[in-house]
C-alpha positions in Angstrom: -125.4 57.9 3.3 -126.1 54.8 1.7 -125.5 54.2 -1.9 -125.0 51.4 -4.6 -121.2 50.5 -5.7 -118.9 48.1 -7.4 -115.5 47.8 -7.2 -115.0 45.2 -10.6 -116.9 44.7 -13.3 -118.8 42.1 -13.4 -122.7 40.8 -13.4 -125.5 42.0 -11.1 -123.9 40.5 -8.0 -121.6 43.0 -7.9 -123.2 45.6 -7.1 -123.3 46.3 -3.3 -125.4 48.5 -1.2 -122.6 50.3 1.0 -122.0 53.5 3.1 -120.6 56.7 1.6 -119.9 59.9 2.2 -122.9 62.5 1.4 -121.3 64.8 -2.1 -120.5 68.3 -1.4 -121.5 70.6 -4.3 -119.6 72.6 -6.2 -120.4 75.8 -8.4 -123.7 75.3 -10.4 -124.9 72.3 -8.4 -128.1 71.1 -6.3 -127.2 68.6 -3.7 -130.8 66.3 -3.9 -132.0 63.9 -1.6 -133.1 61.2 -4.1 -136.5 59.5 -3.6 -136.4 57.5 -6.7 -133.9 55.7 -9.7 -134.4 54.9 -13.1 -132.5 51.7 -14.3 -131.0 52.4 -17.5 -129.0 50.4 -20.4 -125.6 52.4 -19.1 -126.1 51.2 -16.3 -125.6 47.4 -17.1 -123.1 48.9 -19.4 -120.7 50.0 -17.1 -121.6 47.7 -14.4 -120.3 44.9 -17.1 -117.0 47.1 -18.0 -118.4 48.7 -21.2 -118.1 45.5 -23.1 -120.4 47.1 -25.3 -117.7 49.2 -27.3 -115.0 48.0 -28.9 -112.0 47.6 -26.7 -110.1 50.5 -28.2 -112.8 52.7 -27.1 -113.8 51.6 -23.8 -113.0 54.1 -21.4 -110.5 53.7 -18.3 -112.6 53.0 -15.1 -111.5 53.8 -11.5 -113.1 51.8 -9.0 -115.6 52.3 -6.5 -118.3 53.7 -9.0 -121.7 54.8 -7.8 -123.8 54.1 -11.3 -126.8 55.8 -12.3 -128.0 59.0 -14.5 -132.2 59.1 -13.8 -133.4 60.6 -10.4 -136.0 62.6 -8.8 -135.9 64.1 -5.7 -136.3 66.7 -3.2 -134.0 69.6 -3.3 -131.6 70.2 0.1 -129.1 72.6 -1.0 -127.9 74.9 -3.7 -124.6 76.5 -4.7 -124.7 80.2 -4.2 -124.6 80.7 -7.9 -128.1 78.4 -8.6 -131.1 80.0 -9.6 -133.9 78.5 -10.3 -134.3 76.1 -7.6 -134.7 76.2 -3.9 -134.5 73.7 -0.9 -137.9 71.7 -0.7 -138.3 71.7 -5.0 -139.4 68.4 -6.3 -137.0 68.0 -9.1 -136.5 65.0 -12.0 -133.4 65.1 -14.5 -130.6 63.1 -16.3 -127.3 63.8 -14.5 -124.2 64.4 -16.6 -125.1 62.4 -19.6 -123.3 61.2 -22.3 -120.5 60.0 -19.3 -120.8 57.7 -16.5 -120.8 60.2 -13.6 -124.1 60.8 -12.6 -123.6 58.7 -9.7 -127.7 58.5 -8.4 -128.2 54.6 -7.3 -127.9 56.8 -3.5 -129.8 58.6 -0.8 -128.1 62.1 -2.2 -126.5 62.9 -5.3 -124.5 66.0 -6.4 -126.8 67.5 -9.3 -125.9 70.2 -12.3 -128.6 73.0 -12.2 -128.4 72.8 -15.6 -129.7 68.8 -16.1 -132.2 69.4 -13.8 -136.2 70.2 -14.0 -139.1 71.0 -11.6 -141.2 67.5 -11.2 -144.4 67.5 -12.4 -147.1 67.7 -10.5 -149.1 64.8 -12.4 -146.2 62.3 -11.5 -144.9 60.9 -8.4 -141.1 60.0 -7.6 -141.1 56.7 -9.0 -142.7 57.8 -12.3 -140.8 60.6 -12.6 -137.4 58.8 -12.4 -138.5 56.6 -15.0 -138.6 59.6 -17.5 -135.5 61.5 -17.7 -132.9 59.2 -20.6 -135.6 57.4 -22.4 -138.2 60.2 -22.9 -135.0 62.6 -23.8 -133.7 60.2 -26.3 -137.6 60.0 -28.2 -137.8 63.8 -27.9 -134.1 64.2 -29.1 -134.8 62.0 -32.1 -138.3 62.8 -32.6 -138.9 66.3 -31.7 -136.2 68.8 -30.7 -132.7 67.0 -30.9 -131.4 70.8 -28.7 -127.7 70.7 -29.7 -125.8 70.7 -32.5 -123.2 68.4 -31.4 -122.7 65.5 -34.1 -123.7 62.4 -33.0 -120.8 59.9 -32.6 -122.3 57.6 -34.7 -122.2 58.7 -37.9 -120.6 62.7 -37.2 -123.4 64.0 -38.6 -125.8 66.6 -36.8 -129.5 64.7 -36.3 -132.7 66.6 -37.7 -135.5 65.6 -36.5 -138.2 64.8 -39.1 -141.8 67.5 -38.6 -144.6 64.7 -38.1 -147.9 65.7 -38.4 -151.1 64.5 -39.5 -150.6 61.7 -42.7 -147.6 61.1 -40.8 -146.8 57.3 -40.2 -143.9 56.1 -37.5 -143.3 52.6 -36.7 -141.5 52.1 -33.3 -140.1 48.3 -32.9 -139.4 47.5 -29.6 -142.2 49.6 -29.0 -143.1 49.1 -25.1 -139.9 49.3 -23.9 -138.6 52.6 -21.9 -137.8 54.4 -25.3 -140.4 53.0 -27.4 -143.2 53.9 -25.1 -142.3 57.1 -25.5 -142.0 57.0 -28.8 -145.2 55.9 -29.4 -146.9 58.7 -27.3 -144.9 61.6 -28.7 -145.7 60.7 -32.3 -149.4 60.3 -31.7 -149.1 64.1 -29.7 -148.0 65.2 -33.2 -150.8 63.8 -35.0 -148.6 60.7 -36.4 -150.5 57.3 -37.2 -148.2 55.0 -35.3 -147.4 51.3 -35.5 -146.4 49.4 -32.5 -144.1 46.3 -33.0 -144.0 44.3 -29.8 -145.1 41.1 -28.3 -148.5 40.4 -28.2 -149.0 40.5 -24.1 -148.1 44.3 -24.8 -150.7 45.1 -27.7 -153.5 46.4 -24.6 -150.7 48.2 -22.8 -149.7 50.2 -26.1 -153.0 50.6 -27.5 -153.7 52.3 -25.0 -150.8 55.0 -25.0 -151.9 55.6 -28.7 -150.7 52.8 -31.5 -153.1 53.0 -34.5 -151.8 49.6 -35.0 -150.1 46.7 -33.1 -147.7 43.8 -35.0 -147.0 41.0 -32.6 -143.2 40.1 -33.5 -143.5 36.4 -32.2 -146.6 35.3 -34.4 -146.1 38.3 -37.6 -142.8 39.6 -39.6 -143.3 43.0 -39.3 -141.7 43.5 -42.8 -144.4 41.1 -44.7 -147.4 43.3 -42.8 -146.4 47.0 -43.7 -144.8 49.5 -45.6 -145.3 53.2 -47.4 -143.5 54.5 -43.6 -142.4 57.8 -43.1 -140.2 57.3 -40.0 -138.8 54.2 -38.1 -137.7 54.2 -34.6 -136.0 51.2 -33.7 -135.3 50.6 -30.3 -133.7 47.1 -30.6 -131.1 47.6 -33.2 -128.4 44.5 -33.6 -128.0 42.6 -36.8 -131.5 42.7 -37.7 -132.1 46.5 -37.8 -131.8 46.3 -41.3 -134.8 44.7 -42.6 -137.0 47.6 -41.4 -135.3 49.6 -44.2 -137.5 48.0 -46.8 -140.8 49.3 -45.1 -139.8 52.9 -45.9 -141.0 55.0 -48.9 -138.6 57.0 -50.6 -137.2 59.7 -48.5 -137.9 58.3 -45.4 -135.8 58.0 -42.2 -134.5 54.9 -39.8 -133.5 56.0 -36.7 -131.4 53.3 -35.0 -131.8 53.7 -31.2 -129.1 50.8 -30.3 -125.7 49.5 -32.2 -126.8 48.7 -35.8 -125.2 48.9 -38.9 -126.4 49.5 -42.8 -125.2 49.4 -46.1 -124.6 53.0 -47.1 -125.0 51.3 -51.3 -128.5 50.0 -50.0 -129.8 53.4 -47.9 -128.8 55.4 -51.4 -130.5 52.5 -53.8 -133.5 52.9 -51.5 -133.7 56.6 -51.2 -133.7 56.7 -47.2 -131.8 57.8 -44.5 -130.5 56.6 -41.6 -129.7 59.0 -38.9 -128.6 58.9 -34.9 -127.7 60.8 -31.7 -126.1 60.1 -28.6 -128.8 61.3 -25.8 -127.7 64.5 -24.0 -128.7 65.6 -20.9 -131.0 69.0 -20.8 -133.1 70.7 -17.9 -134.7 72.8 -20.2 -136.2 70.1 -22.4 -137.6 68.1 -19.2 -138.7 71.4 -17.9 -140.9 71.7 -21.3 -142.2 67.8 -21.8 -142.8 68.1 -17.8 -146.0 70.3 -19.2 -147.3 67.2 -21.2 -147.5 65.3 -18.2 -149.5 67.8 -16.5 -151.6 68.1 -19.6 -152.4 64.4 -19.7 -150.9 63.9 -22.9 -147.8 61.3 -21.6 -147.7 58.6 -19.1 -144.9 56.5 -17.5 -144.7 52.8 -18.0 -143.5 51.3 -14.8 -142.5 47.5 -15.5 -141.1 46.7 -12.0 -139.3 48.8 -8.6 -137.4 47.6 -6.2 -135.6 49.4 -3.4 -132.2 50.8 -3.9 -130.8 48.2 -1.4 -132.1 45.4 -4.1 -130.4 46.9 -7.3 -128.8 43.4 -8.2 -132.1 42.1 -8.8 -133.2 45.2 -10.5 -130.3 44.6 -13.4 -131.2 40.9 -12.9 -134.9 42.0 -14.0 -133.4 43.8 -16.8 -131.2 41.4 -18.4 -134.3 39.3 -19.0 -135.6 41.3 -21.5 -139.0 41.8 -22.3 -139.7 45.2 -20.2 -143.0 47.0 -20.3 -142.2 50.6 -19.5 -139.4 51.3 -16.9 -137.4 49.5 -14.1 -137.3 52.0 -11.0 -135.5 51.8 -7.9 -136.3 53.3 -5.1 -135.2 55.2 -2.3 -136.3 55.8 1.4 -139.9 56.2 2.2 
């Protein structure tokens, strides 16, 4: 089969589209012919040698490596001990995530049951690969976080926060893969949300929901709002920070990306900050998978390119920018 590799880190040039040998599968796996690759942050991330984290915890990497976590496919084999899914099932899922084995920038990829859900019907290949890490990480953080593992962050458990009606969230980096989703789950809850993004985005997220819309290159969020209940900040970096003052007492920051606060100025202020580390779960795709059908969630796709072209995918990516998701994809 044909896949995407790199044997060094490196920029998107290294990534080459090469043959390798179709994965067997092992006990609690679904070998899936893939029609269809979300483009994820980790992805750059490893591609570039994890210079992300801090030397001292950058894992050791063994070269070739086959990147990717988001797929959907068509089912072509199970292990004896599967249930649940048979040859021909559309399926959509996050594949062995936190880690850097999921291996789907290919024609066939080696699945866990477990990490796996039936496609819905309302979305088609390309949609449905563009799902999987960001939606999980805006239901983890916003809805059902589904483990109790404590997030390696901060080592605490995450709660989510119950939004309902009187509700207000404000999602920065709102039209991005995570903050899209963001957007639309806290409005499914009843939430009044507030989109921060660029103004060439303000139709795109009105329309998934925002009750309002701050465009970052002509208005300081920070000087245009306050009295939040819950921020979701997609961006993170140095800056993260400021959003702190737009919370009331008792509310919640929820960092998406690398950002550190003063623990003296969260306590002064009364508000807490809180993180996970995205896990992958069939189950909870299995249950959002209804929304789609519903009507009441929609994928953003900013850009595909076939798998052959994933260079100029990550090139695509590392401008910044993104409106929804970046999708490879596969075959025909």
């Amino acid at each position: 089969m044909k896949a995407i590799q790199f044997h060094e880190a490196g920029g998107p040039e290294v990534l080459r589209y090469e043959e390798v040998p179709v994965p067997a599968i092992g006990s609690g796996e679904v070998l899936v012919r893939v029609r269809a690759v979300g483009v994820n942050p980790p992805d750059w991330y490893l591609r570039e040698g994890m210079k992300v984290m801090p030397p001292e915890l950058r894992p050791a990497l063994e070269f070739p490596l086959v990147p990717g976590t988001d797929m959907s496919g068509v089912v072509e084999a199970v292990a004896p001990d599967v249930t649940g899914f048979a040859p021909g099932d559309e399926v959509y899922g996050m594949l062995r995530f936190p880690g850097f084995d999921g291996r789907a920038y290919a024609e066939y990829v080696a699945a866990p049951a477990s990490d796996l859900a039936h496609k819905p019907a309302a979305l088609d290949h390309v949609r449905a690969a563009g799902a999987p890490m960001a939606l999980l990480t805006a239901w983890q953080f916003l809805i059902d976080l589904g483990h109790k593992v404590p997030s390696p962050f901060t080592g605490l458990v995450h709660e989510p926060v119950p939004l309902s009606p009187g509700t207000t969230v404000l999602v920065n980096g709102a039209a991005g893969g995570v903050g899209h989703f963001a957007v639309q789950l806290a409005k499914w809850k009843g939430a009044r949300v507030i989109a921060v993004a660029s103004g060439r985005h303000e139709e795109f997220l009105r329309a998934l929901g925002a009750d309002e819309f701050v465009d970052y290159t002509t208005t300081e969020a920070t000087d245009v709002v306050g009295d939040v209940d819950v921020v979701i900040d997609t961006v993170g970096g140095p800056r993260s920070g400021r959003f702190l003052r737009v919370l009331r007492r008792g509310g919640t920051m929820l960092p998406v990306f690398f950002a550190e606060f003063d623990p003296e100025e969260t306590a002064r202020r009364g508000v807490t900050v809180s993180n996970i580390q995205v896990r992958a779960n069939g189950p909870q795709l299995a249950e959002i998978g209804r929304l789609f059908d519903e009507g009441a969630l929609r994928v953003g796709v900013d850009s595909t390119y076939p798998l052959s072209e994933a260079a100029r995918a990550h090139t695509r990516a590392g401008q910044g920018h993104i409106q929804g998701k970046i999708v490879l994809t596969v075959g025909s």
